[in-house]
Every structure is written in C-alpha cells, then in structure tokens.
C-alpha positions in Angstrom: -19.0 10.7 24.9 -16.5 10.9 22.0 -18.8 11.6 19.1 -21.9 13.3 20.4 -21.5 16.9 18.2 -24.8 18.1 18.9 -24.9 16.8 22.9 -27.9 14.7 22.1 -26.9 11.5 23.9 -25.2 13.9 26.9 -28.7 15.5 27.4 -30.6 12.3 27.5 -28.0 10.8 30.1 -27.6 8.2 27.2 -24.7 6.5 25.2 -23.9 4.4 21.8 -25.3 1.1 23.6 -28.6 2.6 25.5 -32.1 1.1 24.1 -34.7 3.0 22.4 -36.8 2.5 25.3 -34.4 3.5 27.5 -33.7 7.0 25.4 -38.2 7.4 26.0 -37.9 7.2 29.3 -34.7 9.6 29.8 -36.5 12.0 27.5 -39.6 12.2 30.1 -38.0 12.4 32.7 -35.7 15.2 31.3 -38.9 16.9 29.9 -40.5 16.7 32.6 -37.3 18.4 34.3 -36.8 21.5 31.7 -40.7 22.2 31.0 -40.7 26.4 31.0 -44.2 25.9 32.5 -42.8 25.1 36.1 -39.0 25.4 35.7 -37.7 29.1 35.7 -34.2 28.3 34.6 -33.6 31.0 31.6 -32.4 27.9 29.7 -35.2 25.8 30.1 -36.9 26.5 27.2 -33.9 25.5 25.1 -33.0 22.5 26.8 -36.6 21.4 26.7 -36.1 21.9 22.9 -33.2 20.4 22.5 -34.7 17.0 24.7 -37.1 16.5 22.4 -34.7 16.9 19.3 -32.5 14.5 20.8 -35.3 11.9 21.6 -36.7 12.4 17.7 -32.7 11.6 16.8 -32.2 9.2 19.1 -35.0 6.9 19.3 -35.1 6.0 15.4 -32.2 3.3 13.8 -31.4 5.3 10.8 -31.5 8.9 12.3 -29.6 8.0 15.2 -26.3 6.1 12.7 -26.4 9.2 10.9 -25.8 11.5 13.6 -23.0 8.6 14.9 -21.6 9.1 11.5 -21.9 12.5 11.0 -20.5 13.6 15.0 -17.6 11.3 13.8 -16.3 13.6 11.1 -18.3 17.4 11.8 -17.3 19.1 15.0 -20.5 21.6 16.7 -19.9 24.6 15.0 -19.8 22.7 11.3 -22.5 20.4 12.2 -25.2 20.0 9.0 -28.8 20.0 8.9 -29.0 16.5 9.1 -32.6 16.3 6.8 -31.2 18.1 4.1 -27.8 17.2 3.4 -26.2 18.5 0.1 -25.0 15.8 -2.5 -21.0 16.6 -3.4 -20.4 16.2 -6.9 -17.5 16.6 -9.2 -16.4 19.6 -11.1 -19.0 19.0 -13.9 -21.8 19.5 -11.3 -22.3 15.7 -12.2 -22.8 12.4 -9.9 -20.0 11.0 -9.4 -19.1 7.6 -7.1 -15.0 8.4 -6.5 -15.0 12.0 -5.8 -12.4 13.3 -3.2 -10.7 16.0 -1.8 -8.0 17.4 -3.1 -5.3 19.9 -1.3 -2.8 21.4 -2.8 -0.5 24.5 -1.5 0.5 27.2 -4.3 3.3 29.5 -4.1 3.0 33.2 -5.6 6.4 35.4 -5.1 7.1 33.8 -1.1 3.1 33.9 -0.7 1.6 30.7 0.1 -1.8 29.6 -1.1 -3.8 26.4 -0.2 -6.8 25.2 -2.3 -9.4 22.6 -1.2 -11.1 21.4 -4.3 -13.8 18.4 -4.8 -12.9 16.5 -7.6 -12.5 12.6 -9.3 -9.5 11.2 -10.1 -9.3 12.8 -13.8 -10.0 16.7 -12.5 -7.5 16.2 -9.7 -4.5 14.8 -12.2 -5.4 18.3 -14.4 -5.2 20.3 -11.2 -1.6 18.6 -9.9 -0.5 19.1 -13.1 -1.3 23.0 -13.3 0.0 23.7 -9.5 3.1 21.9 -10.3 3.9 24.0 -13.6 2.7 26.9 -11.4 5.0 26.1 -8.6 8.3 25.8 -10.5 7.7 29.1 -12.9 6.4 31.2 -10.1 6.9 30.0 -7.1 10.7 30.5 -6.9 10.6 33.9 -6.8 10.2 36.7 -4.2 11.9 36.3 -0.3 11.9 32.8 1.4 10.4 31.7 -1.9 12.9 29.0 -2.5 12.0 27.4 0.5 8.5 27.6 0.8 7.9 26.6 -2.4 9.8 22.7 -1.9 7.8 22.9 1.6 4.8 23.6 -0.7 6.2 20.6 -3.4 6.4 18.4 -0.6 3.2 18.8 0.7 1.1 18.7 -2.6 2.8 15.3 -3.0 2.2 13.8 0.5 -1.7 15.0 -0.1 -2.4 13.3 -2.6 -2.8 10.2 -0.6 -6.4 11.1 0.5 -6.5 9.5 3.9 -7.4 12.3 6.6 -10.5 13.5 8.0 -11.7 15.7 5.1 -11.8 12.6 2.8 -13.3 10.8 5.4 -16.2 13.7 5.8 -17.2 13.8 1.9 -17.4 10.1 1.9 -19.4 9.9 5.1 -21.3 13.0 4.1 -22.0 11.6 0.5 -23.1 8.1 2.0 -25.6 9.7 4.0 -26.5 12.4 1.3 -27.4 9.9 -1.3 -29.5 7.5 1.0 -31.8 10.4 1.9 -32.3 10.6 -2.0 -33.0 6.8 -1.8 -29.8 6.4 -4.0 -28.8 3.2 -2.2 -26.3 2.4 -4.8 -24.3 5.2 -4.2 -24.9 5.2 -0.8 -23.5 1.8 -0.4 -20.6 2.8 -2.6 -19.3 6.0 -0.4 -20.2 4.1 3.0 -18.0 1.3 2.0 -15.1 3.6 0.5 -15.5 5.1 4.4 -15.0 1.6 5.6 -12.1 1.1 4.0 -10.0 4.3 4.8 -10.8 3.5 9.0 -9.9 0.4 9.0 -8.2 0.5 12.1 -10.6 2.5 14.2 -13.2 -0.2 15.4 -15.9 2.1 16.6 -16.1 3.6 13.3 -15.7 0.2 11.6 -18.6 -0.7 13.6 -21.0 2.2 13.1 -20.5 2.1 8.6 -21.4 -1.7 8.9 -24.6 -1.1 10.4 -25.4 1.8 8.5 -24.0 -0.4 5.2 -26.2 -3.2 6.7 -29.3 -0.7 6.9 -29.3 0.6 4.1 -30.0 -3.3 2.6 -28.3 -2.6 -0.6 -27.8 -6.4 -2.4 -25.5 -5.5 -5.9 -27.5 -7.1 -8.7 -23.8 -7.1 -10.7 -19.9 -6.8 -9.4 -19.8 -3.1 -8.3 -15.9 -2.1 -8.1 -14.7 0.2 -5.1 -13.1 3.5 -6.4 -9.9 4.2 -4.7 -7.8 7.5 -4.7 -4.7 6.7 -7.2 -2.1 9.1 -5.5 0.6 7.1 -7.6 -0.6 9.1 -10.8 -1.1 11.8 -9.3 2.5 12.0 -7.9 3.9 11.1 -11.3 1.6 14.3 -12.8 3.7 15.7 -10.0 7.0 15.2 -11.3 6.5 15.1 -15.5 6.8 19.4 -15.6 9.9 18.7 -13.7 11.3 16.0 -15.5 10.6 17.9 -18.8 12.6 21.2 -17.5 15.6 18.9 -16.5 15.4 16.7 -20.0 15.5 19.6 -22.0 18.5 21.0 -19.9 20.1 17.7 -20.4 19.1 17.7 -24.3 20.9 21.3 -24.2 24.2 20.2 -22.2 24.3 17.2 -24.6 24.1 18.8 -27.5 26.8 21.2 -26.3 29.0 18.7 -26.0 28.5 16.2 -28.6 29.6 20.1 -30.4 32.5 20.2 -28.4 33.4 16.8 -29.8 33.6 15.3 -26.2 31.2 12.6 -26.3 32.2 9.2 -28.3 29.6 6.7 -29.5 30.5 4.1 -27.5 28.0 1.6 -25.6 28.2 0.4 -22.3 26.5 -2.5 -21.2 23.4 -3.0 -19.3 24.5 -6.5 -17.5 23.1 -7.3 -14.6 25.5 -9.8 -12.7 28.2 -7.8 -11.1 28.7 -8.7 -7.7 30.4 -8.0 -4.9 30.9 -10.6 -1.7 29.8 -9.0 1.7 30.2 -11.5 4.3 29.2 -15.0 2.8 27.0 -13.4 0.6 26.8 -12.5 -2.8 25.3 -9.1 -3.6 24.7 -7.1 -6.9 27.2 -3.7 -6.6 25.9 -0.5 -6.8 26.4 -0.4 -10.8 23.5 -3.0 -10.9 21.7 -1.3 -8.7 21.8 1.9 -11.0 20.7 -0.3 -13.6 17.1 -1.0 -11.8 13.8 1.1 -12.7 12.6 2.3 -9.6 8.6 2.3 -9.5 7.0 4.4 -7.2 5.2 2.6 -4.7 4.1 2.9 -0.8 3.0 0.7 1.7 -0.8 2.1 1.0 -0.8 2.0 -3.0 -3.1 -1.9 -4.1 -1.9 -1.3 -7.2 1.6 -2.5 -6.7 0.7 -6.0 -4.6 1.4 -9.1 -6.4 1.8 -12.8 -4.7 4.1 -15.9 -5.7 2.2 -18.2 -8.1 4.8 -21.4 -6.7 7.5 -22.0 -4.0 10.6 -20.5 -4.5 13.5 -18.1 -3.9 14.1 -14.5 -3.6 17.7 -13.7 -4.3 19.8 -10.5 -3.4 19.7 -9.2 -7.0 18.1 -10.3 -10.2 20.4 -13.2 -11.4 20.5 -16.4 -10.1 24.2 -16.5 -9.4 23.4 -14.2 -6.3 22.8 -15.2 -2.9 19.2 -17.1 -1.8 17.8 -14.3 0.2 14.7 -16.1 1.7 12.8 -19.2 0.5 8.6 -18.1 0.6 5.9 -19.9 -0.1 2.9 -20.2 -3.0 0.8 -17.7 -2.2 2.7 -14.9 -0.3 1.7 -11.4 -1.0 4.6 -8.9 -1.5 4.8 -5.4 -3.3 6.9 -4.9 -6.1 9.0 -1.5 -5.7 11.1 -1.7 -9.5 12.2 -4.0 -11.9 15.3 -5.1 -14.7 14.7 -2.9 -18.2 13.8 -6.3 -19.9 11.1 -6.4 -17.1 12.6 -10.4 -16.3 13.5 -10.0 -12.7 11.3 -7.4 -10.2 12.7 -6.4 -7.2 10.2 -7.0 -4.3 9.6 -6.1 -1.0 8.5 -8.6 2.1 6.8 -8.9 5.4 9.9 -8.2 7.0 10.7 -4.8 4.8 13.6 -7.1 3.4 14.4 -6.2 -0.6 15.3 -8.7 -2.9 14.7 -10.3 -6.7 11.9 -12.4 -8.2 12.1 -13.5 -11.1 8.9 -13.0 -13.3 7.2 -16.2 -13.5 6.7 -16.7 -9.9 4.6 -13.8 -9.2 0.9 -12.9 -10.1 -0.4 -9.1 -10.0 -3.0 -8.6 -7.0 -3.1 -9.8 -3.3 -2.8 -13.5 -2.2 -2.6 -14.6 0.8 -3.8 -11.7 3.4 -0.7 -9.2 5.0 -0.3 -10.4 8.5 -0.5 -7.7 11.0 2.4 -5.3 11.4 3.9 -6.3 7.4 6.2 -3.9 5.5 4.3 -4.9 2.3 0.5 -3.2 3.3 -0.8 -0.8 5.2 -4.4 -0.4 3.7 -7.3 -2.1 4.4 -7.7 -6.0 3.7 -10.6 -7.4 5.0 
C-alpha cells in the first residue's frame, strides 16, 4: 500500500477498504501464525507484537484515519507516537489556528544556511523581513557569494507559498493533535486547511472528509479559514531592497538636479496611445509603463474578482482600444495591475489572455467557479 508507515495494514494482509471484521479475523489467524509459544522464528515475538498493535489500530474508526493521515505525511523512521501527539504552536508558545512553516535560506560570506521555523502569518513577515536585510548586507560577500545568495533570494521568495509536504504535516499533525485534546474547533480548522492545500489528490481528499466528518464539529458561528498570504510576505521581501535602490536614486537625483541637468518639466500620464497591430488597436509600450503591476499568482484568493454585468474586456484601459473578448455576468478573473487613478484594471482570463476592465464591472472575490484547467486559479474551490 501507499500509505501504510508503520506496515500495519501489510501485516494484517489488509487495505484502506477491508472491514473491521475482516482486520479480526486476519489478526487471528496472523496470531495464531507468529505466537513465540509454537513458532521458533527469531522474529516471532515481534511480529506477534506488532499483529496485535495493528489490529488495536486497525479495528477502531478514529485510530485507524489517524494513522491514514498521519502515514500520508510521516515516513517510518519519523513516524509519532500516535497517543501522544505534541500540539505545534506559534513563537509565543501560544494556540494558534494559522500557523505554518516557514523556510528560508541565509547566506553568510558564500555559506548557506536554511531555517525551518513554526510560525503565523505576523512572525513569519518579521522573519522574511530580517533574512532579507541579512541577505543583501551579508550575503554578498566571500567566494560564489554573489550567486548563492540570488539562488538563496529566489528560494526564500518561492517558499513562501506554503504548499509542500511540511505544511501539509503541521496541519495534519495539528488536526489530529488538537482532537486528542478534545479541541474540536481547532481540529476542524487544521483538518480543513489540510483539505484545502490537496485538493487534487482524491485519496487524501477522501481520508480529511471522514476524519472532518468524525470529528462532528457543527460551527455555532461563521469560522473563517486561515490561509498562508505569501503575497505579503513577498513584498516584506522586496521593501529592504527597494529602500537601498530609492535612496541610491534619491542620491543620483540629487546629484544631478546639482548639476543643473534636470528641468521641471511634466510629462503626462495619458493612457490612450496606440499602436495598430493587424486590425487591432493596442496600447504601446509607453502605456504599458504607465500600469501598476500588482503581484499576483495563479494560487493567491486575494486577487479574484468576477464581472458584476455583461460586457467587454479591451486591449488596454480606454475604450478607444480594440474589444478583446465579450464575458459574461458572473465570470471570475484575477486582476494582475491597474491605471494610477485605479479606473481601468488589467485582468487576466480563463484562457491566460490580458486585457482591461473598467472598474464598475468587477466585484472583489470569486463568482462563478474556475473551470478546470483556467489560467485565473489554481487553488482549491470547492
């Protein structure tokens, strides 16, 4: 089997679907097999151990999802005592329903670094903010340090997204944790935080609803799901950055308005400048210059939004451009930047096509669901 750690279903010649009657009778007949009174394997006394371990596992609803859960995410040698699991909480030592883990690479002189730390959303922003000031002062230095450190800068932003199999072990771990406290709420919460981030896997989609089914937890109140915002994390990422190259710019200004080469003219900020490709008509790369790009991915919620009427997306954000599709009331779509007046935003579809919107026709949040295989969405929408 694919998730059997521990060899407990292996052992009982069982699997996910066998009966607790059926995983008695394996267990007698396997005991009666490995008893040390009549069989003089050296093993037998373990394996009669083990048989009756497995059957104790096995045989019981809520014991046997745990182990389901648990052989999903621990390998043998990491495997936990499964009757006394340790609660993960935040850096505070408090409980905490949105915790994750955060991995970040730091770079010393050429020497690399990586951290695994346990942490909500507010500790890990502190922490990406401190390895990114440490990374740019120090990390520079010493031999191959140039490179390792934007291999390090790279990674620390790709991390912050949250969705491997270490997240998916604290929140499993956590789930299970808190129900052995008889914490349901919390429980609930990390089982269905689990759910989420496998979306795609049925037999693990499978398992967390019966164990979220199980644990009979009925919110008395609206109970919102923590999610892992790597957007603000990312932009932690970049502000030490963007500080050391505005005050560079702030210097070579200043030299130069000195110098007397700068003039106090104004440009404008117009956004109709076109240029005709084909039979179409397309904003030109000045425009383009002129749009504040947002930073958002195919798995960040936060930037879905979805038409409030029919009507047209054009190739830039006038509507002297070209129609670039006509979409209907309801349509989901994720917005990727917008005009400095924040009139027009520039929007993604289905088909990963770009184009403008003007404000009025779109509401924050999801609509209609993302069809299978979109450009806009990639997380879970059930």
């Amino acid at each position: 089997m694919k998730y059997d750690s521990l060899g407990y279903y292996e052992i009982l010649n069982a699997n996910n679907e066998s009966t607790p009657d059926f995983i008695k009778r394996s267990y007698y007949k396997q005991a009666k097999y490995w008893h040390p009174d009549h069989n003089t394997d050296p093993k037998s006394r373990k394996m009669f151990q083990k048989d009756s371990v497995a059957c104790e596992v096995l045989k019981k609803k809520q014991k046997r999802l745990e182990y389901d859960l648990l052989s999903i995410v621990y390998p043998p040698k990491e495997f936990p005592i499964m009757g006394s699991l340790k609660i993960y909480k935040n850096q505070k030592d408090k409980d905490d329903n949105a915790l994750r883990v955060l991995k970040q690479r730091k770079v010393l002189c050429g020497q690399v670094k990586e951290t695994k730390d346990i942490c909500n959303i507010s500790e890990a922003g502190n922490m990406v903010l401190a390895t990114s000031i440490y990374n740019w002062i120090k990390g520079w230095w010493g031999k191959d340090g140039f490179k390792k450190t934007k291999a390090a800068i790279k990674y620390n932003l790709s991390a912050t997204e949250a969705f491997d199999l270490d997240n998916l072990k604290l929140l499993i771990h956590n789930s299970i944790a808190y129900a052995q406290e008889n914490n349901s709420e919390m429980a609930w919460i990390y089982a269905k935080q689990a759910e989420a981030m496998v979306s795609q896997d049925a037999f693990i989609v499978d398992k967390l609803e019966q164990y979220i089914e199980f644990l009979e937890y009925k919110p008395q109140k609206t109970v919102i799901i923590p999610y892992w915002n790597y957007k603000e994390l990312r932009i932690r990422q970049y502000l030490f950055p963007f500080f050391l190259g505005f005050a560079f710019l702030f210097i070579f200004l200043l030299m130069f308005v000195k110098q007397g080469f700068l003039s106090n003219g104004q440009s404008s900020d117009g956004y109709y400048e076109a240029v005709i490709i084909g039979n179409r008509i397309v904003p030109s790369d000045m425009v383009e210059n002129h749009i504040v790009k947002l930073d958002s991915s195919p798995s960040d919620i936060s930037a879905l939004a979805h038409f409030n009427k029919n009507c047209i997306v054009y190739h830039g954000p006038d509507t002297r451009y070209s129609p670039l599709a006509n979409v209907l009331k309801g349509q989901t779509v994720r917005i990727t930047g917008h005009t400095y007046n924040k009139a027009w935003y520039k929007i993604v579809l289905d088909s990963g096509e770009t184009g403008y919107v003007h404000k009025s026709n779109l509401t924050k949040g999801i609509g209609n669901p993302v069809p299978q295989g979109s450009k806009v969405y990639k997380g879970y929408n059930k």
